[in-house]
C-alpha positions as CSV (number, residue, x, y, z in Angstrom):
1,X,-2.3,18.4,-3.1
2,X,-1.9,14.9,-2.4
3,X,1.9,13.4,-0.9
4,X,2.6,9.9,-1.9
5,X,4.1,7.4,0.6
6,X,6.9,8.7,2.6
7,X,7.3,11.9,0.2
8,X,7.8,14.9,2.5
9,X,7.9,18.2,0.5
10,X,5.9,20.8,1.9
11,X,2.6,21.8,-0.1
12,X,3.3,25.5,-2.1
13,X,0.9,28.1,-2.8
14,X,-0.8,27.3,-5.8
15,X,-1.4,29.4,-8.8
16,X,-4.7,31.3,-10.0
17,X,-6.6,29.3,-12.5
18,X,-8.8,31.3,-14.1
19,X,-10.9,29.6,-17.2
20,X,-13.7,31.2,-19.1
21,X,-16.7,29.3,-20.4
22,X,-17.2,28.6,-24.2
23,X,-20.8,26.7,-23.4
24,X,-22.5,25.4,-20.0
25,X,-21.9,21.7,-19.0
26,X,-24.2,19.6,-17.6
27,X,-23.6,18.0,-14.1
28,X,-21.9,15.6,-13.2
29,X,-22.6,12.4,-11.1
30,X,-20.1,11.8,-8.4
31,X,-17.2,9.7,-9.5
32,X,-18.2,10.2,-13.3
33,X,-18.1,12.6,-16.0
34,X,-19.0,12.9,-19.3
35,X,-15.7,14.0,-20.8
36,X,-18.4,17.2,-22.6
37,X,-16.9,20.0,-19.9
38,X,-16.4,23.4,-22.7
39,X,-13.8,25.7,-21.4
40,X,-11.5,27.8,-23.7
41,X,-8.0,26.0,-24.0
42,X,-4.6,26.7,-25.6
43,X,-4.9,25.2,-29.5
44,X,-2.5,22.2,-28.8
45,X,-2.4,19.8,-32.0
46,X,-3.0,16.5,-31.2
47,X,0.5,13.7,-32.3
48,X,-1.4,12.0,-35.9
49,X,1.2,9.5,-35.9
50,X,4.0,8.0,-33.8
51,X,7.9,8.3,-35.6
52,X,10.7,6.4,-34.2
53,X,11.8,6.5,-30.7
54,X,14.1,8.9,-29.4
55,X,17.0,7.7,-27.0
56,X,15.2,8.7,-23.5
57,X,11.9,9.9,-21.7
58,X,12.0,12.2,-18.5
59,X,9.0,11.4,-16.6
60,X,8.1,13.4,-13.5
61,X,6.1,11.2,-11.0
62,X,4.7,10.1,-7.7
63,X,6.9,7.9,-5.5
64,X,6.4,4.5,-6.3
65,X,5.4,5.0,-10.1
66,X,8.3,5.0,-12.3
67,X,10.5,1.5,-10.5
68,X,13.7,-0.3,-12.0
69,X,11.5,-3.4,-11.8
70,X,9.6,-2.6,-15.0
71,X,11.1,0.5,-16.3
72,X,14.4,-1.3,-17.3
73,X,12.2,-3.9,-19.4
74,X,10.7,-1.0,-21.0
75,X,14.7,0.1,-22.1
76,X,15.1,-3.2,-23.3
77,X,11.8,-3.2,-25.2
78,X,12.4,0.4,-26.6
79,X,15.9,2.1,-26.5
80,X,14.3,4.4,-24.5
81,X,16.4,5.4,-20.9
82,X,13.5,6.5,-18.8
83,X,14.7,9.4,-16.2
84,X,12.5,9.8,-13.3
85,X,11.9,13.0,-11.2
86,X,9.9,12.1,-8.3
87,X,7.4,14.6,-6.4
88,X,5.8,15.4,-3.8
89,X,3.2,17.4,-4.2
90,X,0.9,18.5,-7.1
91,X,2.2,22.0,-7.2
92,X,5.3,20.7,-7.3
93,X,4.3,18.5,-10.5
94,X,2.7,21.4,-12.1
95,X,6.5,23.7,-11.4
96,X,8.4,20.9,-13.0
97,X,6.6,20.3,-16.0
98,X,6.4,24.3,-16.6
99,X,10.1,23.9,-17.3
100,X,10.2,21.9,-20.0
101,X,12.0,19.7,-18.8
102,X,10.1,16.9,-18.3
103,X,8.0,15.0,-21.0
104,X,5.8,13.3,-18.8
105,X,3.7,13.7,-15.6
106,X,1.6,11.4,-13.3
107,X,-0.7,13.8,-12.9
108,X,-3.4,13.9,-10.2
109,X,-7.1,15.9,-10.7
110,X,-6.0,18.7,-8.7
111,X,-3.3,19.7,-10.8
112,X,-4.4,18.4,-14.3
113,X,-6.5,21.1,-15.3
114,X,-4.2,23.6,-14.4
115,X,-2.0,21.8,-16.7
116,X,-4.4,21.6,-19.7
117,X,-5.2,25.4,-19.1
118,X,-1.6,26.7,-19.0
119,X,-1.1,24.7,-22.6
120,X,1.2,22.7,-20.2
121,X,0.6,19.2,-21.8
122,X,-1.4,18.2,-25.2
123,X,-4.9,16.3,-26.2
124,X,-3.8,12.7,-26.4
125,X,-4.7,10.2,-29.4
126,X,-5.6,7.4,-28.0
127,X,-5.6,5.2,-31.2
128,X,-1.3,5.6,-30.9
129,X,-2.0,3.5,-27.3
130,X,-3.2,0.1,-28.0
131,X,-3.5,-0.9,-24.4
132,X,-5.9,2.0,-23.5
133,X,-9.2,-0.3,-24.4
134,X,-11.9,-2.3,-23.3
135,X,-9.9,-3.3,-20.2
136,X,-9.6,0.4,-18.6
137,X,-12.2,0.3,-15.8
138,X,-15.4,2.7,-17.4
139,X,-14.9,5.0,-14.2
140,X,-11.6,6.3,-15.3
141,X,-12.7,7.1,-18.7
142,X,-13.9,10.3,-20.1
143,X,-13.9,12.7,-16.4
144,X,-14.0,16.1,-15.9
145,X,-10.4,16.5,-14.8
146,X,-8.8,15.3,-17.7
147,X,-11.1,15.0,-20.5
148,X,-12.1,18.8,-22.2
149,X,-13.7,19.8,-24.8
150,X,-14.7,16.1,-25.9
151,X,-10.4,15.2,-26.0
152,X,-8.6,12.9,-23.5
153,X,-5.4,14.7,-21.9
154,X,-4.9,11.9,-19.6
155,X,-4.3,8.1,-19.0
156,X,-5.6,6.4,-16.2
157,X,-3.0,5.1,-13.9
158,X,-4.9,4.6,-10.8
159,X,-8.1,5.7,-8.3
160,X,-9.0,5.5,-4.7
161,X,-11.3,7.0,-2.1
162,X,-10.7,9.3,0.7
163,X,-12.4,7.1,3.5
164,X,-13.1,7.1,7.0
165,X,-10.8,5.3,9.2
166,X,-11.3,4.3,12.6
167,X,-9.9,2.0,15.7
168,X,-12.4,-0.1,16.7
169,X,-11.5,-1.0,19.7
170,X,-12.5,2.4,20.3
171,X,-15.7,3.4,18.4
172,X,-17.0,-0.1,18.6
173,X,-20.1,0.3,16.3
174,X,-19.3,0.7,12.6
175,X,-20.3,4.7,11.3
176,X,-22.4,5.0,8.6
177,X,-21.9,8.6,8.7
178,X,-19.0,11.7,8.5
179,X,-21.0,13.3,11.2
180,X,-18.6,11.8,14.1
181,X,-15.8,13.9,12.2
182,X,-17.4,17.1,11.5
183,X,-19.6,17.8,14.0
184,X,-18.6,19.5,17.1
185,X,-20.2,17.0,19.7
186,X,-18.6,14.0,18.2
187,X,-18.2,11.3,21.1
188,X,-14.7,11.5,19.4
189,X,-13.9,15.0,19.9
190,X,-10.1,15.4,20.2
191,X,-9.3,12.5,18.5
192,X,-10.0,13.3,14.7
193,X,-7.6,13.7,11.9
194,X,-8.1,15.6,9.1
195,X,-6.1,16.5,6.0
196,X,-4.3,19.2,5.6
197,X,-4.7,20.4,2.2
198,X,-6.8,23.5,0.0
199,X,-8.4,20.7,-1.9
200,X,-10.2,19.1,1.5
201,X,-12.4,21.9,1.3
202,X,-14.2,19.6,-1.1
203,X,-14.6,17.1,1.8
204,X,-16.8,19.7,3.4
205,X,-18.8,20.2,0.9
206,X,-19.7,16.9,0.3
207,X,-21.1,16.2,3.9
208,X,-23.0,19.6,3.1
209,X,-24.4,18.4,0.5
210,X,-26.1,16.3,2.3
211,X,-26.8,17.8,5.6
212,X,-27.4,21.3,4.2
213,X,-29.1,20.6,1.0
214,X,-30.3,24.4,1.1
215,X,-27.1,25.5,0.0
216,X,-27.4,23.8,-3.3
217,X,-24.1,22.5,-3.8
218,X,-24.0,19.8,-6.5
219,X,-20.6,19.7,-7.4
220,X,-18.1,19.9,-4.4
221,X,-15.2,21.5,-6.7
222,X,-17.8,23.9,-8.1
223,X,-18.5,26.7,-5.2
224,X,-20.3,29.8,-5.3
225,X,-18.5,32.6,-2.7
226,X,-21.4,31.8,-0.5
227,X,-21.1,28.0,-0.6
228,X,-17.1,28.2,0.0
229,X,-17.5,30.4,3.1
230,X,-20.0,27.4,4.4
231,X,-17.4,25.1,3.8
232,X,-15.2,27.2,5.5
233,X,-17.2,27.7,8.6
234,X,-17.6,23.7,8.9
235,X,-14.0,23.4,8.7
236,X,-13.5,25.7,11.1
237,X,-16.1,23.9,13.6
238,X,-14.1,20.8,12.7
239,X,-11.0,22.4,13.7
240,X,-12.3,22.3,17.4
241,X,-12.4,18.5,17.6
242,X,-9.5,17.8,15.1
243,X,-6.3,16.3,16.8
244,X,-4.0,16.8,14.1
245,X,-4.1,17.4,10.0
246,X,-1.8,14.7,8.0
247,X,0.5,15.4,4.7
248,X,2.5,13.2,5.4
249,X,1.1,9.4,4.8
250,X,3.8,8.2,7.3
251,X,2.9,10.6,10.1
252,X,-0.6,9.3,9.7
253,X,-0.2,6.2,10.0
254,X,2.4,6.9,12.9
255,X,-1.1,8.7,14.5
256,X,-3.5,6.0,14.5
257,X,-0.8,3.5,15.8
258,X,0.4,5.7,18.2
259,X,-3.7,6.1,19.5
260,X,-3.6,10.0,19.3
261,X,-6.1,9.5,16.3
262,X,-9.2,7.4,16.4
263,X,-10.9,8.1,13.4
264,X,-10.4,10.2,10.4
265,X,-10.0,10.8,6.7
266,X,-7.7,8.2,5.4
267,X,-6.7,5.6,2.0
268,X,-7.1,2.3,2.0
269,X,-3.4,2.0,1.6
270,X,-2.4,3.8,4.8
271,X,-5.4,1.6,6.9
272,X,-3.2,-1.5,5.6
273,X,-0.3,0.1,6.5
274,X,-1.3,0.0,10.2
275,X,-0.4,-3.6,10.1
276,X,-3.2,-3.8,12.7
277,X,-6.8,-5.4,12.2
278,X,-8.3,-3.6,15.0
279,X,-7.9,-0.5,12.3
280,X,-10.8,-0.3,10.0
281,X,-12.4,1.8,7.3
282,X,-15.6,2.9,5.3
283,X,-17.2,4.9,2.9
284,X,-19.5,6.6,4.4
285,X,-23.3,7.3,3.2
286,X,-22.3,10.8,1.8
287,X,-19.9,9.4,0.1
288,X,-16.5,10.6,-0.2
289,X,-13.8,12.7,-2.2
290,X,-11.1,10.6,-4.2
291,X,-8.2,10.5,-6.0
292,X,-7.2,9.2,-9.4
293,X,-4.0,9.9,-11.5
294,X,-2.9,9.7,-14.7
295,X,-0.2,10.1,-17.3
296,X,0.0,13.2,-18.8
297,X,2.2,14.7,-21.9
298,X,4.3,17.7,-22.0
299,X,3.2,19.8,-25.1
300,X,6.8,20.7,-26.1
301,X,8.1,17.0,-25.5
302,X,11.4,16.4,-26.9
303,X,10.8,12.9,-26.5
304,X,6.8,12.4,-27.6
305,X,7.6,8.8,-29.1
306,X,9.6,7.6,-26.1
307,X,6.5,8.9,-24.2
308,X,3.8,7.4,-26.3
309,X,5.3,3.9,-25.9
310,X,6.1,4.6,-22.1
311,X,1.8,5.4,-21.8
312,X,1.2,2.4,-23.8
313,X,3.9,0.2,-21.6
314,X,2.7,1.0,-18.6
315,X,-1.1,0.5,-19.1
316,X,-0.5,-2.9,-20.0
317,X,-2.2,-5.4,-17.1
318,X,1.0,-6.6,-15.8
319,X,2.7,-3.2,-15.6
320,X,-0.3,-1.0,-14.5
321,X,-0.9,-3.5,-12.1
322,X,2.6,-3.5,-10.9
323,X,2.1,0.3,-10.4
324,X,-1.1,-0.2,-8.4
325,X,0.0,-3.1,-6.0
326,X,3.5,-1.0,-5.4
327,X,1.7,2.5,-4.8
328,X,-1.1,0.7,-2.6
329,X,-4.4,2.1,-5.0
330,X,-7.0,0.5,-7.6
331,X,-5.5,-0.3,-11.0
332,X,-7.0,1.3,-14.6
333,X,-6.6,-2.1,-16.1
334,X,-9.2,-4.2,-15.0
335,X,-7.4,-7.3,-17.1
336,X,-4.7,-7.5,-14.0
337,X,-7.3,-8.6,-11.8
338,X,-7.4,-11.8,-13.8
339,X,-3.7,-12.1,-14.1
340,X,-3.4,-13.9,-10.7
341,X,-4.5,-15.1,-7.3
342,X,-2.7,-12.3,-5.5
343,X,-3.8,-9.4,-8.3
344,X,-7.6,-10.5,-7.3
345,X,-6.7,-10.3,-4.0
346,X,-5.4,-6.7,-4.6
347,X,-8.6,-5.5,-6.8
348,X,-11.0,-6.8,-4.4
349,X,-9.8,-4.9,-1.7
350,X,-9.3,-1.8,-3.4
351,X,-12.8,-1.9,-5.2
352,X,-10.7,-2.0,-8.6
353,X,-14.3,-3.0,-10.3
354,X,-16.5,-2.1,-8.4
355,X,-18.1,0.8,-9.9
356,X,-20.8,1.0,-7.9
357,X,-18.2,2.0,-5.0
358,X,-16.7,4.9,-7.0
359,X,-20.0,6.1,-8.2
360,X,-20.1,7.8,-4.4
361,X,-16.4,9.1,-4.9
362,X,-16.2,13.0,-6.1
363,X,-12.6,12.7,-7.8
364,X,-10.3,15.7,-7.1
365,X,-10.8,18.1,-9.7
366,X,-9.2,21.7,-9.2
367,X,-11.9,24.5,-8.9
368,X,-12.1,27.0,-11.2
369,X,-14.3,29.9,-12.3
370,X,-16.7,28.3,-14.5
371,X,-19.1,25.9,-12.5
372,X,-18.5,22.2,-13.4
373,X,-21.9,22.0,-12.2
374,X,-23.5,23.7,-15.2
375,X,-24.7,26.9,-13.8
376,X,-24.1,30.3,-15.8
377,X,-25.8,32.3,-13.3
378,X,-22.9,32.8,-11.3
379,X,-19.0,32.6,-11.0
380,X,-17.6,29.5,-9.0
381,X,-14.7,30.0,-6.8
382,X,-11.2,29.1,-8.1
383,X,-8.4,27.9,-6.3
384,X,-6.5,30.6,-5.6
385,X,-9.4,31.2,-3.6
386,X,-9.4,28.2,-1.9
387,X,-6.0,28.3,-1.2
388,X,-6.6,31.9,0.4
389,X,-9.7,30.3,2.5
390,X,-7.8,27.3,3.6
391,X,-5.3,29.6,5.5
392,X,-7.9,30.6,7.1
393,X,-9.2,27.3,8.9
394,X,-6.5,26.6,11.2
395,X,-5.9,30.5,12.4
């Protein structure tokens, strides 16, 4: 359950998801999916056409997202008064929109397929939003955590990786490995941060994936009972050597500046934040977990037209790049890149093309009971369970 910059709610319990399989899917590559995962799904119709707009659209959404310096110009373009709710947490975002509310969500992958499952928000046509095209970076097109049963449910906003950040004045040799922040003799020992969250359990899995490859794990949101309690027993081995867990983006930042942290999972965003070039980051050679939100729509919207033309407004270069370089994260539309000196500047450094980059980033997808993976052999681990097991990690 990701926070956003400065946003401070504390995480809730999250809610059993429970999803049964109509057919197997095959497996995805990391920071990719085929948009072909089968699950059974509340029979949501899809908006044919758009009608006029209503007066207003209420828009639940990260901080940073929904700003007076485009939204007004979309009032002035629309008639539409946009009303924003921000949140702080995913589970939060999922507790709003069940009240209908809201008519929109920025949704992350750890909450949108609880979303789609709970008939929470609707398949999307895509033809009724002109400026989701060639320009959307391939990578945020078509993935597991908002694309079922061969319909889109979400528009990309925004991505970025979970990397490893580190002072170098004090590990002076670049790693090319998460082994300094899992493993128990670490020269770093005591001096690790880690994130506090159900969904980092992923983060384990990935470095097992490579350093246990026995386990077979080949999805890090799809776990077997005995993969989670692996996961669960290096997290609990990390725990030894951790200094602290981070929520809260501030607080991190507060850690590495403050030296009680020397290395650890971080964003690009927060690294920046540090105001200090002797912080830097990488992606290690397991690769990573990752992030990436998108728009979502309430399937009882009162407002579905003031919505439609919000999704279209803000994917538009200017405006979905005005959301990235605000928020501190890779744009959807690659077309911003071009759009200016400074909007280069802002894509190069957070990879915004580089899909090579993201093809080592496993994008937050919540766990459920039918593995992602593709095997029908066994039942995956939901979150719920995760949740349960995560309480578990720091006694």
């Amino acid at each position: 359950m990701r926070k956003k910059i400065l946003a401070t709610a504390a995480m809730a319990a999250a809610a059993v998801l429970t999803l049964s399989a109509c057919s197997g899917a095959d497996a995805p590559a990391a920071g990719g999916g085929d948009g072909q995962l089968q699950i059974d799904v509340p029979d949501i119709p899809m908006m044919k056409e758009l009608g006029d707009n209503e007066k207003e659209v209420n828009i639940v959404a990260w901080s940073g997202f929904v700003e007076p310096a485009w939204s007004d110009e979309f009032t002035e373009m629309t008639g539409c008064t946009v009303n924003r709710r921000v949140a702080g947490t995913s589970d939060e975002m999922v507790q709003l929109m069940r009240t209908g509310d809201y008519d929109l969500v920025s949704a992350s992958g750890d909450a949108s397929l609880r979303l789609i499952a709970g008939g929470d928000v609707q398949p999307l046509n895509l033809d009724l939003i002109p400026n989701f095209g060639d320009d959307i970076v391939e990578g945020m097109k078509g993935q597991l955590y908002d694309t079922i049963n061969g319909q889109s449910y979400g528009i990309p906003i925004g991505r970025g990786a979970n990397i490893l950040q580190y002072n170098s004045e004090v590990v002076t040799e670049e790693p090319t490995s998460w082994d300094v922040a899992w493993e128990k003799d670490s020269p770093h020992a005591g001096k690790v941060i880690a994130y506090d969250a159900p969904i980092y359990i992923a983060d384990a899995a990935v470095y097992l994936m490579a350093h246990e490859p026995e386990l077979g794990i080949e999805n890090p949101y799809a776990l077997d009972e005995k993969q989670l309690d692996a996961a669960i027993d290096l997290l609990k081995q990390q725990n030894e050597i951790v200094s602290e867990y981070w929520s809260d983006p501030a607080a991190q930042v507060t850690s590495f500046a403050g030296g009680t942290t020397v290395l650890g999972t971080s964003w690009e965003v927060l690294r920046k934040l540090t105001q200090d070039d002797k912080f830097k980051s990488v992606l290690p050679e397991e690769g990573s977990t990752g992030w990436s939100d998108a728009w979502m729509l309430a399937a009882e919207s009162q407002n579905p037209n003031c919505a439609y033309a919000w999704m279209d407004y803000a994917s538009s270069p200017e405006v979905n790049g005005a959301i990235a370089m605000n928020f501190g994260m890779a744009p959807a539309n690659a077309a911003f890149c071009e759009t200016s000196d400074e909007a280069k500047a802002h894509c190069d450094y957070f990879n915004a093309t580089n899909e090579e980059y993201f093809k080592k980033v496993w994008f937050w997808t919540t766990p459920i009971e039918q593995c992602i993976d593709g095997r029908t052999d066994v039942t995956c681990t939901n979150f719920q369970q995760w949740t349960d097991a995560w309480l578990t990690v720091k006694g």
